[in-house]
Structure formats: C-alpha cells, structure tokens
FITITI-806994 format. One record per atom (N, C-alpha, C): z, y, x; residue number from 1. Coordinates in steps of 0.1 Angstrom, whole numbers. Layout:
<atoms>
- pz,py,px,i
- Z,Y,X,NUM
...
</atoms>
This chain:
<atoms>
- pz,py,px,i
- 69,-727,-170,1
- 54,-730,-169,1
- 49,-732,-183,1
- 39,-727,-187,2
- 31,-726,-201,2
- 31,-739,-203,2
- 29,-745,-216,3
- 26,-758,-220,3
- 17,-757,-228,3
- 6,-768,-224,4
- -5,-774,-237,4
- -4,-791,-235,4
- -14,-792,-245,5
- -13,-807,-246,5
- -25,-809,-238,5
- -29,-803,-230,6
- -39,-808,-221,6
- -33,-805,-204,6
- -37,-816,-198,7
- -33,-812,-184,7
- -40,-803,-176,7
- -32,-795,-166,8
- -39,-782,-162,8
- -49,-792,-149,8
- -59,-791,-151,9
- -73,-797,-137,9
- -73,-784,-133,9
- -83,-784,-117,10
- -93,-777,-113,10
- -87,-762,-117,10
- -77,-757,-111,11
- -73,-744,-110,11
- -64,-745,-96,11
- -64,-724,-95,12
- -55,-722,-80,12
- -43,-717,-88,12
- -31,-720,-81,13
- -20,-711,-91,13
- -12,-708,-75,13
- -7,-694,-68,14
- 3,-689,-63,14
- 16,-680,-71,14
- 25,-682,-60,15
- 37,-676,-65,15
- 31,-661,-62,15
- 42,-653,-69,16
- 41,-638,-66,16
- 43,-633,-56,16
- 38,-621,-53,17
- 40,-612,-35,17
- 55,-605,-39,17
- 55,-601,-28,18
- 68,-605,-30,18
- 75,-591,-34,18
- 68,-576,-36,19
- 61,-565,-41,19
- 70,-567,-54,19
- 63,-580,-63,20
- 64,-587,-77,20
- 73,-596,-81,20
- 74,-605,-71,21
- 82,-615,-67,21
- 96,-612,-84,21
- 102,-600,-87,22
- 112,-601,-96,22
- 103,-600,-107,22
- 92,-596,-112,23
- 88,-594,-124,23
- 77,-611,-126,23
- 72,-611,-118,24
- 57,-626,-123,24
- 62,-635,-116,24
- 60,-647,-124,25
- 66,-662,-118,25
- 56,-668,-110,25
- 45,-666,-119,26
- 32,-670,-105,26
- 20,-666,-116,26
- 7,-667,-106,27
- -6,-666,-108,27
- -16,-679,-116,27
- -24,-675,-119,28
- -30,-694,-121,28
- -44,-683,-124,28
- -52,-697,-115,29
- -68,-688,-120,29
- -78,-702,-124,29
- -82,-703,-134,30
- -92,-710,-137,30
- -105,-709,-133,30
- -116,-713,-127,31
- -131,-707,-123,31
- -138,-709,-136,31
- -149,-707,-137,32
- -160,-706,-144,32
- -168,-718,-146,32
- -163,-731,-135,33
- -171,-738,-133,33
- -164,-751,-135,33
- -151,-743,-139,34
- -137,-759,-143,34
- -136,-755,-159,34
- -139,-748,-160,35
- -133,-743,-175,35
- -143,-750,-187,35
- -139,-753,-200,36
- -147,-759,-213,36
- -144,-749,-221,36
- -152,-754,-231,37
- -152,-749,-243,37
- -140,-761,-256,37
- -128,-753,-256,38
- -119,-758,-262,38
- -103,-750,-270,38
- -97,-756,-279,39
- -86,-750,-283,39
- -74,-756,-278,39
- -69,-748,-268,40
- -52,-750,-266,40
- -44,-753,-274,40
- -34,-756,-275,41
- -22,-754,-282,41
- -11,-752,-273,41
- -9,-743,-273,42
- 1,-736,-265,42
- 17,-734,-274,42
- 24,-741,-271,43
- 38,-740,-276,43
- 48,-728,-267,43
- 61,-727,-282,44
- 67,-716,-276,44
- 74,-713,-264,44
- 71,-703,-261,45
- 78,-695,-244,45
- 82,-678,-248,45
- 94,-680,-240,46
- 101,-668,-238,46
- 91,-658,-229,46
- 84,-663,-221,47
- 78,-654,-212,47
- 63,-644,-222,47
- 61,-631,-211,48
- 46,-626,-217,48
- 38,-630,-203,48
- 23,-627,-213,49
- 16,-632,-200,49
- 1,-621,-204,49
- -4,-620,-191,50
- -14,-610,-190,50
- -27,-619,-186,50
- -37,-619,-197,51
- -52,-623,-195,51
- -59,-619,-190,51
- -67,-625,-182,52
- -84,-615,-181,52
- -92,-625,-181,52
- -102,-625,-191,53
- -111,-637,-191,53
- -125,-626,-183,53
- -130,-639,-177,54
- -137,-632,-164,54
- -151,-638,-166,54
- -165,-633,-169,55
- -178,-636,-171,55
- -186,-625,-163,55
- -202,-628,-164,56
- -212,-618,-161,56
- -211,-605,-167,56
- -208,-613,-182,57
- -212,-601,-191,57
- -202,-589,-190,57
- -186,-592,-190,58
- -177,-585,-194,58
- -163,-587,-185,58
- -154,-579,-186,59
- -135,-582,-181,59
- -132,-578,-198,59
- -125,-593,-197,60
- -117,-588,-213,60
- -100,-589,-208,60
- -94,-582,-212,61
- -76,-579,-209,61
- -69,-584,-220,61
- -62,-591,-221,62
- -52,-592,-234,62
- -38,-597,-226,62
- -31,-588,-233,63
- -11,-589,-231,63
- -11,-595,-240,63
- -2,-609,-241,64
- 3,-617,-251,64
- 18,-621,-250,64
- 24,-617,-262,65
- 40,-615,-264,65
- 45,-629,-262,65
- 63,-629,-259,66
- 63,-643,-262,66
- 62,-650,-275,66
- 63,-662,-274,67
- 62,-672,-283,67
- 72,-679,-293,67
- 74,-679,-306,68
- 84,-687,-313,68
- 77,-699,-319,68
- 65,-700,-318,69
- 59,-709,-328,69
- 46,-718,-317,69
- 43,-727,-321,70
- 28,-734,-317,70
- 19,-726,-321,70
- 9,-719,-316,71
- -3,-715,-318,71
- -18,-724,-310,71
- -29,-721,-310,72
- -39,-728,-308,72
- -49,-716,-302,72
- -57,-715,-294,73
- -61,-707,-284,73
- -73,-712,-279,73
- -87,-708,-285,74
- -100,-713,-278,74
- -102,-707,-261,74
- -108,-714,-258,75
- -117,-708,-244,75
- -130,-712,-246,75
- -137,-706,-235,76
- -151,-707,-234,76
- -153,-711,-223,76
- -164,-728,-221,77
- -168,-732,-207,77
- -180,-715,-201,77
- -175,-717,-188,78
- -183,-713,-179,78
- -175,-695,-178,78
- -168,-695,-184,79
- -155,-683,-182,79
- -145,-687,-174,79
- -146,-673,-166,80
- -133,-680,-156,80
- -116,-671,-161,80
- -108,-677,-159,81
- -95,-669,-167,81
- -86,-669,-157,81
- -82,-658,-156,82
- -72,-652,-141,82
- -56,-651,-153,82
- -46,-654,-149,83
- -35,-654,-161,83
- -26,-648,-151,83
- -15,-639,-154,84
- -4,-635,-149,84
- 7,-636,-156,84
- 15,-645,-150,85
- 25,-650,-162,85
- 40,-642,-158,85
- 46,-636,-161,86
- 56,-627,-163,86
- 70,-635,-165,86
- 81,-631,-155,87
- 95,-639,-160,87
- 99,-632,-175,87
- 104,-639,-179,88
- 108,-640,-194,88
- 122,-621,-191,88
- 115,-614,-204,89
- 121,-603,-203,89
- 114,-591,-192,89
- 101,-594,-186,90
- 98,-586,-176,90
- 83,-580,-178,90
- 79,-581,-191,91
- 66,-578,-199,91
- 64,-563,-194,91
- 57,-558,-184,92
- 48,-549,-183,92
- 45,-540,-196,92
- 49,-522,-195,93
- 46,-517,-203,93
- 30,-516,-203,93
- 25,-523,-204,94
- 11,-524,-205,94
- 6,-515,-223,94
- 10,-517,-230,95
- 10,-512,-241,95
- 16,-503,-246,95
- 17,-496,-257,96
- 25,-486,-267,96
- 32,-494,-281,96
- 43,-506,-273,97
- 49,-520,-277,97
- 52,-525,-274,97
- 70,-524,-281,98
- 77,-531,-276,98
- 77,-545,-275,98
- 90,-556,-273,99
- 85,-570,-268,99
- 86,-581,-282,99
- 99,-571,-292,100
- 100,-575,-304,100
- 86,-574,-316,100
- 82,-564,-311,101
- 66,-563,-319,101
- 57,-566,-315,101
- 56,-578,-300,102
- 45,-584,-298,102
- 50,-596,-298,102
- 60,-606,-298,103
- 64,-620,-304,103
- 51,-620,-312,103
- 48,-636,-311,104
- 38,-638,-315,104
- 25,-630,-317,104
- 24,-622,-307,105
- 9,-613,-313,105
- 5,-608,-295,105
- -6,-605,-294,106
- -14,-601,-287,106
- -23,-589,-288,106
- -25,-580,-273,107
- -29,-568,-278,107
- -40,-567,-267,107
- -54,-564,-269,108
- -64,-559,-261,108
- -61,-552,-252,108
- -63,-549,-241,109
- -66,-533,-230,109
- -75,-530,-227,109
- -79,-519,-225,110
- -91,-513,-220,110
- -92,-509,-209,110
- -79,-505,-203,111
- -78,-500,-190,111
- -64,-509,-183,111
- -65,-511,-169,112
- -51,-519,-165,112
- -51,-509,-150,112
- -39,-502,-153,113
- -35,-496,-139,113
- -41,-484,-136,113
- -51,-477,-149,114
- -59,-465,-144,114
- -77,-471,-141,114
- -77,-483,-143,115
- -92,-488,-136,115
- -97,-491,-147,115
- -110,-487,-151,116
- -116,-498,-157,116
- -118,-512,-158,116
- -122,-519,-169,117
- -116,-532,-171,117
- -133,-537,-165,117
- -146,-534,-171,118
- -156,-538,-160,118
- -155,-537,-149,118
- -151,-524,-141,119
- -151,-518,-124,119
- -143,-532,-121,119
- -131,-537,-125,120
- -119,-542,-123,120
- -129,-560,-121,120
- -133,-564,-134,121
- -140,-578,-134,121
- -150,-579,-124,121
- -161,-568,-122,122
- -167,-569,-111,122
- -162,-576,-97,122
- -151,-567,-95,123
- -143,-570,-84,123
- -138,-583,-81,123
- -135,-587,-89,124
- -126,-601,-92,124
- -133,-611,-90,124
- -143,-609,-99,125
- -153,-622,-95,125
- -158,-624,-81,125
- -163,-609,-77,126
- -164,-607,-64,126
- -156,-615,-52,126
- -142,-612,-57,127
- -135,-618,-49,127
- -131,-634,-46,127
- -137,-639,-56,128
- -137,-655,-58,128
- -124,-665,-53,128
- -120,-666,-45,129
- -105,-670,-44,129
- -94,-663,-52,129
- -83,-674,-56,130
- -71,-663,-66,130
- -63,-659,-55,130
- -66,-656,-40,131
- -55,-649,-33,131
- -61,-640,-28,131
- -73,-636,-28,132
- -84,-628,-29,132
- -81,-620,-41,132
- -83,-624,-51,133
- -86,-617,-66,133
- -67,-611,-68,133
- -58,-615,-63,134
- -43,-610,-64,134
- -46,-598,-55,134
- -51,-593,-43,135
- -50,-586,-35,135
- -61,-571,-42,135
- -72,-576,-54,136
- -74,-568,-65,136
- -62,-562,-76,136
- -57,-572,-77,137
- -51,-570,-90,137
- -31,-566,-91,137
- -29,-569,-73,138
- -17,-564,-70,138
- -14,-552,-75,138
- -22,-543,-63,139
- -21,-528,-63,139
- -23,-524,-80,139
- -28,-526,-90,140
- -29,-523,-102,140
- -17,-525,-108,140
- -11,-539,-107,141
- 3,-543,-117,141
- 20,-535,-109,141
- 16,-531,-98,142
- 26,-521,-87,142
- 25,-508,-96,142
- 19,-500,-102,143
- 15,-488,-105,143
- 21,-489,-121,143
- 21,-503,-125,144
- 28,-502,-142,144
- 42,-502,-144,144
- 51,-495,-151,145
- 65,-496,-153,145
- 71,-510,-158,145
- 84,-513,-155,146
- 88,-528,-156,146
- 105,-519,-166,146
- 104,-530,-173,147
- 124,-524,-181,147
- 131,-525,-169,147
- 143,-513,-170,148
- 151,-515,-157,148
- 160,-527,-162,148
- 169,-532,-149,149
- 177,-540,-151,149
- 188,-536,-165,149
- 193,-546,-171,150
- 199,-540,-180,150
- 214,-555,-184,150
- 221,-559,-194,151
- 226,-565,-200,151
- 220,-579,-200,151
- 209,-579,-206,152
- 198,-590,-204,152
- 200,-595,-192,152
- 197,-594,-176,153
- 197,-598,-164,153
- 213,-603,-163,153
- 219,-593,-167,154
- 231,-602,-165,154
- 233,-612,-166,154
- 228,-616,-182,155
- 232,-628,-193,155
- 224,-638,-187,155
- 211,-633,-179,156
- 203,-646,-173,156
- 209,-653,-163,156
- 214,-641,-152,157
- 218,-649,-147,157
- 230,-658,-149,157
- 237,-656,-155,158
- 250,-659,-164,158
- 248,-671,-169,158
- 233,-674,-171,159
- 232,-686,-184,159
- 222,-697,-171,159
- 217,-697,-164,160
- 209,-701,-153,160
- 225,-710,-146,160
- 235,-704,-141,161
- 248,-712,-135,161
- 253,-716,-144,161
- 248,-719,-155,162
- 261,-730,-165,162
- 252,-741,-167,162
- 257,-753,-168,163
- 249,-765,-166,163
- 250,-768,-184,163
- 257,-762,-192,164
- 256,-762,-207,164
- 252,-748,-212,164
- 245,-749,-223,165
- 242,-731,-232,165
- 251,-727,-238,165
- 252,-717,-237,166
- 266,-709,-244,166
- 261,-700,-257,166
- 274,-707,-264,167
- 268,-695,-277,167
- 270,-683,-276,167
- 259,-674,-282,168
- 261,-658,-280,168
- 276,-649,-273,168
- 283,-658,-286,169
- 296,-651,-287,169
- 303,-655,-274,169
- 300,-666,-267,170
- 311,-664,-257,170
- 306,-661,-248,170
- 292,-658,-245,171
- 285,-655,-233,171
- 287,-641,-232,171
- 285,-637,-244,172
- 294,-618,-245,172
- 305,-625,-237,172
- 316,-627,-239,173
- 329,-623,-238,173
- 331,-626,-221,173
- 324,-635,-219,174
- 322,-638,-204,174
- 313,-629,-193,174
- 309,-614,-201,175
- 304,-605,-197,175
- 305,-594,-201,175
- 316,-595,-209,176
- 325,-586,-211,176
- 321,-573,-224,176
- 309,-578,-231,177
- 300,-574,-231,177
- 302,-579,-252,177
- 300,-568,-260,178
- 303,-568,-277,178
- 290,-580,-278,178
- 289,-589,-288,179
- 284,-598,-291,179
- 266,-588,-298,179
- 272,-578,-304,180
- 259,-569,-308,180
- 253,-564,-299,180
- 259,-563,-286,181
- 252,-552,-278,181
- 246,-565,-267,181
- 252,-577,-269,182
- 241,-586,-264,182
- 225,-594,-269,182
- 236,-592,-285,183
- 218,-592,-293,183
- 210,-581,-293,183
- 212,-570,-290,184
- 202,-562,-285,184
- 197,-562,-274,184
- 203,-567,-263,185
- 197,-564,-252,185
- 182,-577,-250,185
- 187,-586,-257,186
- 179,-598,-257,186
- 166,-595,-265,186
- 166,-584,-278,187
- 162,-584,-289,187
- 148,-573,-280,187
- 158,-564,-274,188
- 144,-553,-264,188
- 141,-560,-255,188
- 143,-568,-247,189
- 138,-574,-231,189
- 127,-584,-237,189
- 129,-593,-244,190
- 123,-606,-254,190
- 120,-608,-264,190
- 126,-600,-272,191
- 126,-597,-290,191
- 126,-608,-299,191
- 134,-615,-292,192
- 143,-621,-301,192
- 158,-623,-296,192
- 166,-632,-303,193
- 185,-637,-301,193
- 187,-644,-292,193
- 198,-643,-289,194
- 197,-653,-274,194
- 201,-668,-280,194
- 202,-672,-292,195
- 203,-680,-294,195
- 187,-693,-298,195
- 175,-678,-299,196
- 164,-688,-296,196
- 160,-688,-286,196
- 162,-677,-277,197
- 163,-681,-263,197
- 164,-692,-255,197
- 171,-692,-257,198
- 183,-703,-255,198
- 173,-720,-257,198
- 168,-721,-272,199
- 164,-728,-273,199
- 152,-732,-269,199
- 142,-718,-269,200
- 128,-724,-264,200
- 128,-726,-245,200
- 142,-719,-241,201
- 143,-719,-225,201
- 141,-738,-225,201
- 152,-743,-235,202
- 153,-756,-234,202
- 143,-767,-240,202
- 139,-766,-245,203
- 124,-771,-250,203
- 114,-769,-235,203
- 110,-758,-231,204
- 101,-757,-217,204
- 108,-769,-207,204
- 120,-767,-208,205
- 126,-775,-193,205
- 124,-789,-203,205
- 128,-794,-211,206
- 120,-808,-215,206
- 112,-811,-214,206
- 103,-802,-216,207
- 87,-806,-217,207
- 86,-809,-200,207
- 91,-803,-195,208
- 87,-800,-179,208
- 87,-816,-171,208
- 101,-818,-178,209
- 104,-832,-173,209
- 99,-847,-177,209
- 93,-843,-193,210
- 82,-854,-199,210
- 73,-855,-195,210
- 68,-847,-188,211
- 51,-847,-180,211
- 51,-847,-158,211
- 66,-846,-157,212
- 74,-850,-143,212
- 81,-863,-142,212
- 84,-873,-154,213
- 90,-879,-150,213
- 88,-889,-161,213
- 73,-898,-166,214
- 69,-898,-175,214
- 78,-918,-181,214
- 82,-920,-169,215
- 89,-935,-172,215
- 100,-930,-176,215
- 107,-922,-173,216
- 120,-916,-183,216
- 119,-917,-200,216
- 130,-925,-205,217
- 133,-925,-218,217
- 136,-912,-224,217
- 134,-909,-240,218
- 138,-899,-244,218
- 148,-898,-247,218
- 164,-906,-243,219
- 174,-906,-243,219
- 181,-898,-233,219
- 174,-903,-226,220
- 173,-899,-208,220
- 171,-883,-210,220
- 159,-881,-212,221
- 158,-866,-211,221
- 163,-857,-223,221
- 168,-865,-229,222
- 183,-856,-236,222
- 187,-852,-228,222
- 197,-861,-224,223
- 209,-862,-218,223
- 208,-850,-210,223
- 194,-856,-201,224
- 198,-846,-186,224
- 193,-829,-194,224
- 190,-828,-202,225
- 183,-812,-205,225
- 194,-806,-212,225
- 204,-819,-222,226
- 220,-811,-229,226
- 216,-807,-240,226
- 203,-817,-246,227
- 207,-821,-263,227
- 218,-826,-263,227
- 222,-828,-279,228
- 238,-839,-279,228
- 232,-848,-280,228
- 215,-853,-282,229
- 215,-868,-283,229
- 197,-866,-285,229
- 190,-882,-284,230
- 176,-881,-289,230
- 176,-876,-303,230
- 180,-876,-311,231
- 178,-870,-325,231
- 179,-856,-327,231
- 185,-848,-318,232
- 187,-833,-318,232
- 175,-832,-309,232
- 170,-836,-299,233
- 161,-828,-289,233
- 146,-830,-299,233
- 146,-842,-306,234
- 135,-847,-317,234
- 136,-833,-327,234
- 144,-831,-331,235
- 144,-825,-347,235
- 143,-808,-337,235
- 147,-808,-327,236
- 145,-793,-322,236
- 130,-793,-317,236
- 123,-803,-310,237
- 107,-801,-309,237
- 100,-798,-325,237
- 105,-810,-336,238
- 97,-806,-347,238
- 96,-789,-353,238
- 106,-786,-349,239
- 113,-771,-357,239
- 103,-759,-345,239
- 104,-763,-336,240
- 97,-757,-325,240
- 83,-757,-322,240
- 79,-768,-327,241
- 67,-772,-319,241
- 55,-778,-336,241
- 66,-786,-344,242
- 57,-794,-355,242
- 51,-805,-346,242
- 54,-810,-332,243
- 54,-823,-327,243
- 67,-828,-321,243
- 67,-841,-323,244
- 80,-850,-314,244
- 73,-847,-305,244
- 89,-851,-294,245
- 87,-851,-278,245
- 76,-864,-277,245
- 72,-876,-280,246
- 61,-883,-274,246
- 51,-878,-274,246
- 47,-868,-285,247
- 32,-862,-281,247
- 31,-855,-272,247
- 38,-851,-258,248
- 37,-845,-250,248
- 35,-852,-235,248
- 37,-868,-239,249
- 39,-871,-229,249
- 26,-873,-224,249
- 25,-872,-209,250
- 7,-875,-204,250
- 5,-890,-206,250
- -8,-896,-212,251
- -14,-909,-211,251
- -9,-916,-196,251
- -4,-926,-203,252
- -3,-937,-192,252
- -13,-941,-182,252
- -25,-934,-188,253
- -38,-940,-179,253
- -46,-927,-183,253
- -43,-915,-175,254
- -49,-903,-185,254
- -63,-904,-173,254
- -75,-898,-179,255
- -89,-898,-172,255
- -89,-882,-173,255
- -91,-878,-156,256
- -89,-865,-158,256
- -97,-854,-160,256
- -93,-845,-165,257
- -101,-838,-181,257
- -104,-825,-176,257
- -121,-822,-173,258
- -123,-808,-171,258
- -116,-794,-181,258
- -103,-791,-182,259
- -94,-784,-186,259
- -92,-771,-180,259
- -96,-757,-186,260
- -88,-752,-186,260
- -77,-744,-192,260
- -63,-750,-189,261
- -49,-750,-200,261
- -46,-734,-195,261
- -47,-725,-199,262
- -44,-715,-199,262
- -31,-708,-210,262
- -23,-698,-205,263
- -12,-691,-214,263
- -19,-676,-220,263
- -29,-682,-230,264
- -34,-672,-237,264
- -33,-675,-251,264
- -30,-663,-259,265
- -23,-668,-275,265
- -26,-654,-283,265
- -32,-661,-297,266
- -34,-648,-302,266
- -51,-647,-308,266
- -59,-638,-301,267
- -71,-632,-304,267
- -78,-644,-301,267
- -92,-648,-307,268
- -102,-657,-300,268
- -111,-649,-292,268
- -118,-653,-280,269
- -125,-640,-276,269
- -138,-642,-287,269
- -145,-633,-284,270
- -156,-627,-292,270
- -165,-624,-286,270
</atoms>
C-alpha cells in the first residue's frame, strides 16, 4: 500500500477482477468532492502505479515508475483521482520504457488501450462509483501487454516464504539461479537489485504496521518486520525516507483530514 504522511479519508479502494487479479493489487478512487489542494509525500515503493486525474475540463494519464527516494506530489481540490496500483514487477507496457528508466520518473499518455484519454474521462466520471468506473477501465488495461513470468516471480515467491531476507547470493543459489542473472531479472521487472528490494519491500511492511498498530513500540516493530534492532530500522527509514519511524506514526488524537493520499509521483499537473 502507497504511503504518505497523510491519512487516506473519503475514498473507494477494491481489489482487482480477477481478469487482473496477477498484475494490480487494488484500485483506490478519490472523488472530486474529498479531494484538497495539497502536497504528498509519498515515500519509496517497489510497485508502478497508473494515474488519471479526473475534471470537467480534461483526463490526464500518467505511469509512475517505482520509487527509491521520498518525493512530494501536489493535487488539486475538486479533482477526482482514479489510481491503479500495480504488483511490484508487473508495470504495464504502457510506454516505450523500460522499469529501470522509469524509477523515479513518470511519463504522460495520451492514449490508454487505443481510447482516447477525454472519450475515456468522460466515461469515468460518468460512471461515478469506482466499481462502475473499473468496468470502464478493465476492458482497456486487458488489451495492454504485462512481462511474462520470468526469474523475478520465482525469487518473489521465494522471498514472500522466508520469514528473514536473503542475500542476493544465496537466494540465487536457492534457485539455482547465477547471482548476475538474478540481478538482472530484478533490474528489468523493477529496475533496480534485489537487495533494494528487499529493503523498500521492508520499510512498506513497517510503515504498514506503525499506522496498524500504533501502541506498538519501535522495538517491537523491529523485531516483528527483522531489523537486527531499533537502530537499524531508524538509520534504514533515514537512508530511505530522510524521516525516522515516529514521523509516520498517526496522531494519537488525529482530527480527520479531507485528504486525498494518492500514489502519484513525478509531474505536477498543470
């Protein structure tokens, strides 16, 4: 799940049909009428994710690569933002770009699936529910090519049943697999090593659990996520993020905030 330092309010989010079910983890739609005028900060994710910021005026599309760094991400109240968020490695050739040359960068569309991107927004809005507006936007993401299974999927699943992270090298050998030909596979599916992998996978699942389980100590959620200790999961947020784990934690008495926290990174709209 995308992280900001704001909590997600007043949005629909479903899982994927099941069509999709291997490629997108789930949907999230913000309305028009939940949404502010504000900057995200959206910290790093292995995953890519597909935009459409949704108005009268326009359908704007933007593919955004995964993430190694904190970036910051305006929105605009009274825009509504439909987000398709992608399992990590499963980025839609949406582009003429691979996943290593969109890390940290984002790329406009003009067209998604053969449709125009106004014909397309019309629709959408039209449709006003996000299980409505998926039954637009299904049939379009069905028609784009996905990377076949490869090395990569292996190694996920491989790395998902170990309750510790494995270094490159023995995750190769446990898949039998040259340690180079695992940094490649990682390097085309995600574009980067599986060794940051590895780390921003673990950073999300912290954050996950600081904003799930907010009386938990940061000792505590070491332990259970497999830092060696609070001072490594500390010094791996700073390196990651440029915040400690407390700034993530929600207010003890949070007052809840017309937000919309969206996984959009990259371009401001215009």
């Amino acid at each position: 799940m995308p992280a900001t330092t704001q909590p997600i309010r007043w949005t629909e989010q479903v899982s994927a049909p099941a069509s999709l079910a291997e490629r997108v983890e789930f949907m999230l739609w913000v309305p028009p009428d939940a949404s502010i005028t504000w900057e995200h900060e959206v910290v790093p994710d292995a995953n890519a994710d597909l935009l459409l910021e949704l108005s009268d005026e326009r359908c704007r599309a933007v593919l955004y690569g995964p993430l190694t760094r904190t970036i910051h991400v305006p929105t605009r109240a009274h825009h509504g933002y439909l987000v398709v968020h992608f399992h990590p490695g499963a980025m839609p050739r949406l582009v003429d770009a691979s996943p290593s040359e969109l890390v940290n960068e984002a790329v406009e569309l003009r067209t998604l699936g053969g449709v125009s991107l106004d014909a397309m927004g019309e629709r959408l809005l039209a449709a006003g529910s996000l299980e409505r507006m998926s039954e637009v936007l299904v049939p379009l993401l069905e028609r784009v090519s996905y990377p076949p299974g490869d090395s990569f999927d292996r190694a996920l699943r491989r790395m998902a049943v170990r309750s510790e992270p494995l270094r490159p090298g023995a995750l190769a050998d446990e898949l039998h697999l040259s340690t180079r030909t695992l940094q490649r596979a990682f390097k085309e599916r995600v574009g980067f090593s599986p060794r940051m992998y590895t780390r921003i996978a673990r950073l999300q699942e912290a954050l996950c659990v600081l904003r799930a389980s907010p009386g938990c100590s940061l000792s505590e959620v070491a332990h259970r996520i497999g830092y060696a200790d609070h001072a490594h999961m500390t010094r791996e947020f700073r390196e990651l993020t440029g915040r400690t784990p407390s700034h993530f934690r929600p207010p003890a008495r949070a007052v809840p905030t017309r937000v919309a926290s969206v996984q959009a990174r990259g371009a401001s709209p215009s």
